[in-house]
C-alpha positions in Angstrom: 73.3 74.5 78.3 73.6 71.9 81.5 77.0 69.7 81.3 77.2 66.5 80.2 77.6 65.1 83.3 74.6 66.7 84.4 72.7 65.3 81.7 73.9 62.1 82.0 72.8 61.8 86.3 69.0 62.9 84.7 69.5 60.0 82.3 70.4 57.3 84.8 67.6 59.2 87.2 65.2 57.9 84.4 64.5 61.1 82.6 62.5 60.4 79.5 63.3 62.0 75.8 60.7 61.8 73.6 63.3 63.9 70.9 61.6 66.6 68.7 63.4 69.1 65.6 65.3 71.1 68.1 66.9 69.0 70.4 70.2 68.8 71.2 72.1 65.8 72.8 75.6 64.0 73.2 77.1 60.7 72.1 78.7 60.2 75.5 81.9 57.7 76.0 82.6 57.7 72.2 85.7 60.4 72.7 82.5 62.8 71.3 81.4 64.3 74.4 81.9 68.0 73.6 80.3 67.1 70.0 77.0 68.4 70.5 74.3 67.6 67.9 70.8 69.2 67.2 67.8 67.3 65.9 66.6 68.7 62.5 64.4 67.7 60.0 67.6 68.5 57.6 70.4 67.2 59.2 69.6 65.0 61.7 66.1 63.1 62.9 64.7 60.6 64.5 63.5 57.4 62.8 61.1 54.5 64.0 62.1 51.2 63.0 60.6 47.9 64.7 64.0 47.2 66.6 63.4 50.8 68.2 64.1 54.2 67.6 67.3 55.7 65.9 68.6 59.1 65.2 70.1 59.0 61.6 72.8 61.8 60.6 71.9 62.6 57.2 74.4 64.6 54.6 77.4 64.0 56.6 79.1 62.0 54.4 82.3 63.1 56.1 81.9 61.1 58.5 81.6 57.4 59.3 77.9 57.4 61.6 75.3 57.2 60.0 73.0 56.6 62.9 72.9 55.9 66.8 70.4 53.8 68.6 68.8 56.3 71.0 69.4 55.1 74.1 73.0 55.5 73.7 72.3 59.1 72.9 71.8 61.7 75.9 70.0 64.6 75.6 70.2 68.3 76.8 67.4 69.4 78.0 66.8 73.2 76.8 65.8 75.8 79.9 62.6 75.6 79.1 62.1 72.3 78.8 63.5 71.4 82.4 61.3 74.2 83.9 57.9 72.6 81.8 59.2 68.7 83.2 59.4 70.2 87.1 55.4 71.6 86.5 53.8 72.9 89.3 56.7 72.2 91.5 58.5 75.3 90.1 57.9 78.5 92.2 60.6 81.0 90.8 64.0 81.4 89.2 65.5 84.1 91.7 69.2 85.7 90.4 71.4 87.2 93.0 74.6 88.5 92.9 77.7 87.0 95.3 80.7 88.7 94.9 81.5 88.9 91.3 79.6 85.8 90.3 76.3 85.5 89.5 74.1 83.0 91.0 70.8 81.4 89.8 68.5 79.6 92.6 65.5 77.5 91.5 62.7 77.3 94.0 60.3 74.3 94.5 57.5 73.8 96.8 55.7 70.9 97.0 53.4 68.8 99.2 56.9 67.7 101.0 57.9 71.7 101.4 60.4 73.6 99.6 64.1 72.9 98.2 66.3 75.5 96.6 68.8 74.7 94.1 71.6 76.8 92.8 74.4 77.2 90.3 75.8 79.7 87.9 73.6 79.3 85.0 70.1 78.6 85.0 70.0 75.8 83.8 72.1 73.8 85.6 69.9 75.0 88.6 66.8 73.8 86.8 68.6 70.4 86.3 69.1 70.2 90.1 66.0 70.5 90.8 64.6 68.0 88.3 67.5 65.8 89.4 66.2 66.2 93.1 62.5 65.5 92.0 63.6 62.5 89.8 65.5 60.7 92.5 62.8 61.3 95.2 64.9 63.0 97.5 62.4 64.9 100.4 64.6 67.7 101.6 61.6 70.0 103.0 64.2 72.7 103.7 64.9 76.1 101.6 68.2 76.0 100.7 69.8 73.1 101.9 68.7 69.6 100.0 70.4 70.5 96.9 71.4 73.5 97.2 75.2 73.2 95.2 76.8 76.4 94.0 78.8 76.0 90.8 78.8 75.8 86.6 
């Protein structure tokens, strides 16, 4: 799962959530940052109202939300679903091994070249990436624009 900081510079980079059963996001700056919550049609789900969209805890009447407008909700994007948002962009997921760490490198090629992106855990390099794409950045060289090593 990418950090919340992570998350959060896709956010402001104008990453779009369109949340679905199965999501999971943040409350950030509420002192609920390492709360992390999961859409469900049980639990917790996503209602249209005409002021906008909110995401309405149901059954946890031990607490005091009941619901958050969405835009001050942040969403962590699954694996998956950060590899589907880069498209055709994404070339391959390569895992190598430095030392005693493990490091995951994402690899784009585009009309503007190719960019490498790395950390730890995959997903965090797949959020690189999309964090690369989404800001417009035009490195056009393998394994430099980008390319940060670390969880």
């Amino acid at each position: 799962m990418i950090s919340v900081d992570l998350a959060l510079q896709l956010k402001d980079a104008g990453l779009e959530w369109h949340p679905a059963s199965g999501d999971r996001f943040v409350i950030p700056h509420r002192d609920m940052d390492d709360d992390v919550f999961t859409l469900s049609d049980m639990t917790v789900e996503v209602h249209d109202h005409p002021g906008g969209r909110i995401i309405g805890f149901n059954g946890t009447t031990e607490w005091a939300l009941d619901s958050v407008d969405q835009p001050e909700a942040c969403w962590l994007p699954a694996e998956h679903q950060l590899r589907e948002l880069l498209g055709e962009r994404f070339t391959r997921l390569e895992r190598r091994d430095v030392g005693e760490a493990v490091v995951h490198r994402v690899l784009l090629l585009d009309e503007h070249g190719a960019d490498a992106f790395e950390a730890e855990d995959p997903s965090d390099a797949y959020a690189r990436a999309l964090l690369h794409h989404l800001s417009g950045a035009r490195g056009g060289t393998s394994g430099s624009a980008g390319a940060t090593t670390g969880a």
